[in-house]
N, C-alpha and C positions, 0 to 999 in steps of 0.2 A: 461846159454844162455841169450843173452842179448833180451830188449824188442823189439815185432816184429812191426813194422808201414805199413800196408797194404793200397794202395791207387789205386785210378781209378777203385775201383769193379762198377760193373753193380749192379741195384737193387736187379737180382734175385740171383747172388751170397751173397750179403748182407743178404738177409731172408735167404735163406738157413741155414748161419752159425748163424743167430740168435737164430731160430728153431730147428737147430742140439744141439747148447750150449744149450741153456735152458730147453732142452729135458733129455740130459746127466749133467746138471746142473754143468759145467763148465761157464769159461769166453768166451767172444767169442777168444780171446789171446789163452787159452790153449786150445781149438778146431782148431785152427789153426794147435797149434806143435803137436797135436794127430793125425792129417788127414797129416801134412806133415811126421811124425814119421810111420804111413800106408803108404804111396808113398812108403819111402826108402824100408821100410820092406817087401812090395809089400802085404799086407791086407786090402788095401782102401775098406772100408766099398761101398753097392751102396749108389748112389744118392736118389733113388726112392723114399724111404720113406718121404723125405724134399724137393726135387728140384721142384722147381716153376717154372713149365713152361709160356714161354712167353704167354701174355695173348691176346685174340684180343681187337680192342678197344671195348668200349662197345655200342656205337653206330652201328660197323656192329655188333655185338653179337643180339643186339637187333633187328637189322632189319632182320635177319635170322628166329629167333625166334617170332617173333611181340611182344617180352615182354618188359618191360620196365627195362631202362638200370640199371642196380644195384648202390650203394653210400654206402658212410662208414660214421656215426656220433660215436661222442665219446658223450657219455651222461654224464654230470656230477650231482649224486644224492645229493641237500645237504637237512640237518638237517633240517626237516620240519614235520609237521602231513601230509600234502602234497606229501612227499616222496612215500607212497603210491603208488598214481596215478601215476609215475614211472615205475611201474611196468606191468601197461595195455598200457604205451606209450611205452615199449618194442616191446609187443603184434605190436601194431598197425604200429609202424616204419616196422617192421620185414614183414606185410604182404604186403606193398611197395615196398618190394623187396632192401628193405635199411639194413646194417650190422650195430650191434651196439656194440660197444666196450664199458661198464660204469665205472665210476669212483667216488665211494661211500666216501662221507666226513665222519669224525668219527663222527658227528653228527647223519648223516645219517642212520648208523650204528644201531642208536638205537632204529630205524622207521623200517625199510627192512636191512634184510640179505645176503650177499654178495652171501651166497648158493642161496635161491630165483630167484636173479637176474641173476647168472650165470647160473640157470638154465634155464631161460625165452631167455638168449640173445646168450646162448649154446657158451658162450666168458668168459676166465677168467676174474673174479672181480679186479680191482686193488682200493687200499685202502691208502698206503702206498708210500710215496716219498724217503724212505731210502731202499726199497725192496729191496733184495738182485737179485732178481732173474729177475726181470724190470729193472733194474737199472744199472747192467753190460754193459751197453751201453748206457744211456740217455734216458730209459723210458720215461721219462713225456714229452722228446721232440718227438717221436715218437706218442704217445697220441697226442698231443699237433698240429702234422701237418701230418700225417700218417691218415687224414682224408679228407671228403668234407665240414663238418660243425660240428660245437659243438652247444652242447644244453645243456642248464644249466634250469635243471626241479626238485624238486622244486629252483628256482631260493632267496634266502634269503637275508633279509638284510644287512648281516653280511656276506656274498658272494659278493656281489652287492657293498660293501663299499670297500672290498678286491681289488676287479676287478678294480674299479674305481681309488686307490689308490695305483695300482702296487705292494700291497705286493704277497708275493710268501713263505709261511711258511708252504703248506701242500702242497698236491699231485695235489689237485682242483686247488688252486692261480697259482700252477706253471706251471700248464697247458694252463690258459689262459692268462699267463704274456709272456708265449712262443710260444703262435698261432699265424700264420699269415692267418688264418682260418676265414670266417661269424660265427660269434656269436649268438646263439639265446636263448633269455631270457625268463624265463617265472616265473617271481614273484610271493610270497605264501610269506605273513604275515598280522600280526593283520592290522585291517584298521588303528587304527592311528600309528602304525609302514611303513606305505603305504604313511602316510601323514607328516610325520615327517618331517620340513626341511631338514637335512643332508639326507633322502633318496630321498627328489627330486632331490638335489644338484647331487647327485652321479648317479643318476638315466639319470642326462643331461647331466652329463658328460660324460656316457658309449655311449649314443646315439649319440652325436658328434663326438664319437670315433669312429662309423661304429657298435654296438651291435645292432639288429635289438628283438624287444618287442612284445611278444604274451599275453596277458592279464595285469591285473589279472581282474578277472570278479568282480562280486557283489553279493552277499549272506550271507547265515550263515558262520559265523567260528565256528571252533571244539571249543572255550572256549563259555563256556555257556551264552547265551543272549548278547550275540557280530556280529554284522552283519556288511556288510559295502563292499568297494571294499578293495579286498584281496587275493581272492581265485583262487588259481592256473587254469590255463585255463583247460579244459576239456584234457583230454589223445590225443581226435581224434580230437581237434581243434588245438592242439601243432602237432601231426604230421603232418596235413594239411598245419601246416605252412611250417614245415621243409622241407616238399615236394615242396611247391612253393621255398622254395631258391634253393632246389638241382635241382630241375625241371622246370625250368622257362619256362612258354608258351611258344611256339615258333611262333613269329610272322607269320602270315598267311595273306599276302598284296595279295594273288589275292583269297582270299575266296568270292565268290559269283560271280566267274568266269567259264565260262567253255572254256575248253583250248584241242582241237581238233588235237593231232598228230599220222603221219604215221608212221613205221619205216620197218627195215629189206628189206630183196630183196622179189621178185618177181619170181616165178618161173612158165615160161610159157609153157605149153606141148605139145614135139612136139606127143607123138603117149602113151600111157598106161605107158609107163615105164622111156622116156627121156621126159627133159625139159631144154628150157633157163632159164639160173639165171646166179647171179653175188656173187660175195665173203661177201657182206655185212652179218654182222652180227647180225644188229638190236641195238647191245649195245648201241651205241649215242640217239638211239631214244628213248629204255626204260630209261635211266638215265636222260632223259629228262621230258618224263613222270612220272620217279620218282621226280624230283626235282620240279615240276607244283603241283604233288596233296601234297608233303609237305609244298606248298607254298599256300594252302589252295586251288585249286581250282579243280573246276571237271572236272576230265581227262577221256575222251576217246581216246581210243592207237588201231589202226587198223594197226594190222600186217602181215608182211612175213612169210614163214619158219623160224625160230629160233630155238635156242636151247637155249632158257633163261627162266628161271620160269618170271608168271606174275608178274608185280609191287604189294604191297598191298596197297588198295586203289582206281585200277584203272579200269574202265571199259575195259576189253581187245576184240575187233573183231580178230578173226585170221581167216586169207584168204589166198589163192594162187597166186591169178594171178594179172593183173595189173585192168582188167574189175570190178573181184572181190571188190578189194579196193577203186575203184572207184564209187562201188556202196553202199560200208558200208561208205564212206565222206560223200559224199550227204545226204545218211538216219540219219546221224551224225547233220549234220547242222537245228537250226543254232548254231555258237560259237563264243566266244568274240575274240579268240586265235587259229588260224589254223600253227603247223609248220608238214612241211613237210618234213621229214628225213629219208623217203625210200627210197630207189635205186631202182625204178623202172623199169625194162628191157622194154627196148625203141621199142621191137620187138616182135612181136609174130610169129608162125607159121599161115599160112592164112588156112591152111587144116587141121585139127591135125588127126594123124593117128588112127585108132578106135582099130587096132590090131599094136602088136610091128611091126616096120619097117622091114626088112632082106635084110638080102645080097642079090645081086642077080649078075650073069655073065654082070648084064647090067651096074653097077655100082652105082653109088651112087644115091640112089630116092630123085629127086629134092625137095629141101624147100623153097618153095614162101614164104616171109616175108611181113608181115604189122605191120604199124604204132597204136603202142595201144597210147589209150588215156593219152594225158597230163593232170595230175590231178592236180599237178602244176597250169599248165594255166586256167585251167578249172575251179578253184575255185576262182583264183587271178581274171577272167574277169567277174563272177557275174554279175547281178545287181539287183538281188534280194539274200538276204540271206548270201552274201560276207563279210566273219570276217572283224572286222574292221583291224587287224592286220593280215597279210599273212605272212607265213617266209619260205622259201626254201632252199633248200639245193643243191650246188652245186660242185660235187663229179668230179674234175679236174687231169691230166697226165702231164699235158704242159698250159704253158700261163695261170697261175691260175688267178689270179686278172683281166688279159682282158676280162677271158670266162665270169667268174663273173659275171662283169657288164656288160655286153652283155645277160646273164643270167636274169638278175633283168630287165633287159629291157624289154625284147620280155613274159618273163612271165608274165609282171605286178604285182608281189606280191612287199611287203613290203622292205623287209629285204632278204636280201641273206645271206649264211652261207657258206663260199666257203673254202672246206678244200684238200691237196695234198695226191690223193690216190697212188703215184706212188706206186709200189711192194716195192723201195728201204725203203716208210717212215713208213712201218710195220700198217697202220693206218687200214684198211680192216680186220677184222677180230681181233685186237690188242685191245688196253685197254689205248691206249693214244692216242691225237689228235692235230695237230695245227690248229687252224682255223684263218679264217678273219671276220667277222660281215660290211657287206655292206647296207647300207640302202639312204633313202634318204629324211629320217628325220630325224637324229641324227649328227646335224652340218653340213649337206649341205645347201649351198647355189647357189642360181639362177639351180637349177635342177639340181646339181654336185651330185655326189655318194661319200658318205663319207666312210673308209677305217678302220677299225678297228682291226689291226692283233693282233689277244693274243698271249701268249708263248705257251710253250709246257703244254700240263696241262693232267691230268687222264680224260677221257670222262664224269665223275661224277661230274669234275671241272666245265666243258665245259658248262655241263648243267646245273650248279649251276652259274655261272656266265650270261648265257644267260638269263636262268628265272628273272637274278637281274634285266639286261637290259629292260627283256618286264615291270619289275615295274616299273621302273625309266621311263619308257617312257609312262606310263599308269599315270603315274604320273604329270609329265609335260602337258599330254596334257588336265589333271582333272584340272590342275591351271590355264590352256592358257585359259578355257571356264568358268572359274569360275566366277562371277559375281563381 
């Protein structure tokens, strides 16, 4: 039979058949005609033992969980007294919640044992660039980008000159002559092996290249009465580092903020068992809330009825009515950041009934209606205690962009938020939104109301793009008064 050329698989067909072959210690070629020689024969082994299911990102995984998102480094061990401490940076990457794949030089070899390590990183040891069994498919290119970063611990002279010089004659070379991967270095040799011209030379040259440097510190070396800088960085000061590349801060521009929003409906009672309310959900306003306290700041979220777990991170009020939430804002204030993204039921019953209502031959028991409080207006017209930024939300059927500004007018807040709840655009209760952004600082001129329609975007968007807005405009107005 002639050879098969398989293309356009998906990744997790890919591992599958990698896992299956290497398991059965075929090629992945002959795992191919064996799986299709079960098809005809009808004995197709199951998937289950090998199929990789689709995975979530790890961002939601992690905000499910509140753990921290997992990563993959391939370790490269080289030939060092050093090598060693390798083996506690196992340890220490691993309780990070980082995976680690090693790749022992034959040097290495003669410091720690590939059992050792693979016992520590519970991952096969790979040693070898001709392996029969890695190699079926381009191992070392796998290695080599089948990760988030490499780390080269002890990092050697004689590594360091390789890397620098593009050879690729072992398993180590070829791995980082094949990465499009951050590089992280961490040098172990004698001090004047440290200071040798050809290792600065090569040493400048890795750094220009994009290789990012974690020591080497200052102390004793293993050869007797030899001190100097040399000595491979500490286990938890090289994971520490590795973790800032895979983990980068994440900027917090409104940390030392506190950022004040409503969300969800309103449910106002007419008698023990009925009440007014509206279809809102609450989603735009908690993804709001979420996207504020990942943006460093302190969020108080005073909600409706919902069916949503709280933010983490966030102070939560949860309230009923429209009186309610209008008395957890006020106890709330004051705040740098007031948006208001509840739907508030514009109505209440003026008598609420103390027992359920009934039927009766006389017909239907009249329900006087009153006007609840605009919490809206009521915080937008302060003059004591009034966020410097107000934002509202305006929840439209018809005439979206007139109600709007019409809207931003008569309440006096800041910013409007004006989005089409018709039934047709699924937005009420749904997981996507179009909105507009109205304000009347953000490019208006002589008192215009400036018009800012975004696309269609997921609600997590919405509020990830609005929070950018309240910086950019926290921003602007930190330069307008800046000295």
């Amino acid at each position: 039979m002639a050879s098969l050329t398989i293309r356009k698989l998906d990744d997790a067909v890919k591992t599958y058949l990698r896992l299956r072959s290497a398991t059965n210690r075929r090629s992945v070629e002959e795992e191919v005609r064996v799986i299709l020689r079960e098809l005809i024969e009808g004995r197709e082994e199951p998937l289950t033992p090998f199929a990789v299911p689709p995975a979530p990102s790890t961002a939601a995984a992690s905000q499910r969980t509140g753990a921290l998102p997992e990563a993959s480094v391939t370790l490269i061990i080289g030939g060092g007294i050093a090598a060693y401490k390798s083996l506690d940076l196992i340890r220490r990457l691993k309780e990070r919640r980082i995976e680690v794949r090693c790749v022992l030089t034959k040097a290495a070899q003669q410091f720690v044992t590939p059992l050792a390590v693979s016992a520590l990183s519970h991952e096969r040891v790979y040693t070898d660039l001709f392996d029969p069994q890695s190699e079926f498919d381009a191992g070392h290119i796998r290695l080599a980008r089948d990760c988030d970063l490499i780390v080269v611990a002890p990092a050697t002279a004689d590594l360091m000159a390789k890397m620098a010089n593009g050879h690729a004659d072992d398993l180590a070379s070829a791995i980082l002559l094949a990465t499009n991967r951050k590089v992280l270095l961490a040098p172990a040799m004698n001090p004047l092996m440290w200071s040798n011209a050809a290792t600065r030379r090569n040493l400048a040259l890795l750094q220009r290249d994009g290789a990012v440097l974690i020591g080497p510190n200052s102390g004793e070396m293993a050869e007797a009465g030899e001190a100097g800088v040399g000595r491979m960085s500490e286990a938890i000061e090289i994971a520490n580092a590795a973790e800032r590349l895979l983990r980068p801060p994440v900027p917090r521009p409104l940390a030392g903020k506190r950022v004040l929003i409503t969300a969800g409906p309103t449910h106002e009672p007419i008698d023990p068992v009925r009440y007014i309310a509206n279809r809102s959900s609450g989603k735009q306003g908690f993804a709001i809330a979420a996207a504020a306290q990942t943006a460093g700041a302190e969020v108080i979220l005073v909600s409706g009825p919902v069916d949503l777990d709280d933010p983490p991170g966030v102070t939560v009020k949860h309230v009923e009515s429209a009186r309610q939430m209008l008395e957890q804002v006020q106890t709330a204030l004051p705040a740098d950041i007031a948006i208001f993204a509840a739907a508030v039921a514009d109505w209440r019953v003026a008598n609420e009934g103390e027992q359920k209502l009934k039927k009766t031959s006389a017909g239907m028991p009249p329900l006087q209606l009153v006007e609840n409080p605009d919490i809206l207006a009521t915080i937008s017209k302060l003059t004591d205690k009034r966020p410097p930024l107000v934002i509202g939300f305006a929840a439209e059927t018809e005439h979206l962009i007139d109600n709007a500004k019409a809207k931003l007018a008569r309440k006096g807040c800041d910013w409007i938020v004006a989005n089409d709840v018709s039934p047709a655009t699924g937005v009420m209760g749904g997981d996507r939104n179009t909105v507009h952004l109205l304000s009347r600082t953000n490019g208006a001129k002589d008192g215009e109301i400036a018009v800012d329609s975004w696309p269609v975007m997921t609600k997590e968007q919405v509020a990830t793009e609005l929070v950018a807005h309240i910086v950019r405009s926290a921003t602007d107005k930190s330069l307008e008064t800046a000295p």
